[in-house]
N, C-alpha and C positions, 0 to 999 in steps of 0.2 A: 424389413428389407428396405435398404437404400436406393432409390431410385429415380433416373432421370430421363426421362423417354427422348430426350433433345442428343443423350449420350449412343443411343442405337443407331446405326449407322443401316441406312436403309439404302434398295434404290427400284423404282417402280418403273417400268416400262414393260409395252405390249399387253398388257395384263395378267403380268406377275408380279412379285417384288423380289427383291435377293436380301441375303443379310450374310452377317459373317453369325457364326453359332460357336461357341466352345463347348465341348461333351467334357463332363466328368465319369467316367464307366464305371460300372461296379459300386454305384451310390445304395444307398438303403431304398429309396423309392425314384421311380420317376416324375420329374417336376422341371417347370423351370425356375430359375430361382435370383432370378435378376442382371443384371448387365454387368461387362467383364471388358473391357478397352474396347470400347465399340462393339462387343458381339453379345447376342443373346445369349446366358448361361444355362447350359443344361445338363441336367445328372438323370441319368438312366442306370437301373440296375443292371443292366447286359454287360458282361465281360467283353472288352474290344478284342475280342477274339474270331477269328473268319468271318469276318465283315458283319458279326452279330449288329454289334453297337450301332452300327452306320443304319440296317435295315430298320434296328428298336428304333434309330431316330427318324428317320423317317413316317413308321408308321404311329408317334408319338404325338407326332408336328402334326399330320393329317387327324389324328382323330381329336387332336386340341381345335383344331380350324374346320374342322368339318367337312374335308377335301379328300378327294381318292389317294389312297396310294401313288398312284400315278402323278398326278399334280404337284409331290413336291421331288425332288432334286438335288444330288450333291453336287454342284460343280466343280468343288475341287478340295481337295484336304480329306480324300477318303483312307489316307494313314496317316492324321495327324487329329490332333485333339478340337484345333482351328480348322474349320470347314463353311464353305460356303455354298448357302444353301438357295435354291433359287423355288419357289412356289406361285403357280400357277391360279389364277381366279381367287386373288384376295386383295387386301387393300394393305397400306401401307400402315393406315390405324389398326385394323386388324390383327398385325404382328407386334406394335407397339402394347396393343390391350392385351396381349400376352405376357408382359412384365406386371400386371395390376393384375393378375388373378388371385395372387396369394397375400399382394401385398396388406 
């Protein structure tokens, strides 16, 4: 995996961060799998179908970071594959060392 955490486009305030996220749906596992024009990349087995995808990602993000359900957030692109996601009580290294887990 090619990677450059300088490429993630982050943004920290109040004590959350945001980022932009791209979902590939209906992958073979879930993972994230490195960076895409600025957004974290991610493939979840969930068909985007009745807002499955959106919830799988959600509860993906949280149990990678160790945060409630609750704490993370789509703010916007919940019918697009681009979404931006906003999470609550983590740091902005913390979303970064999400691109190094696999790599």
């Amino acid at each position: 995996m090619l990677v450059d955490n300088a490429m993630l486009e982050t943004q920290e305030r109040d004590g959350a961060v945001s980022f932009s996220a791209w979902v590939q749906p209906r992958a073979s596992k879930d993972e994230i799998v490195g960076e895409l024009g600025g957004a974290l990349k991610v493939r979840l087995r969930t068909p985007a179908v009745e807002d499955r995808a959106n919830e799988a990602l959600v509860e993906f993000l949280a149990e990678l970071l160790k945060r409630p359900k609750s704490a993370v957030r789509i703010l916007s692109g919940e019918r697009s594959r681009r979404k931006r996601i906003e999470i609550s009580g983590v740091t902005r290294q913390q979303i970064l060392d999400l691109l190094m887990q696999d790599a």
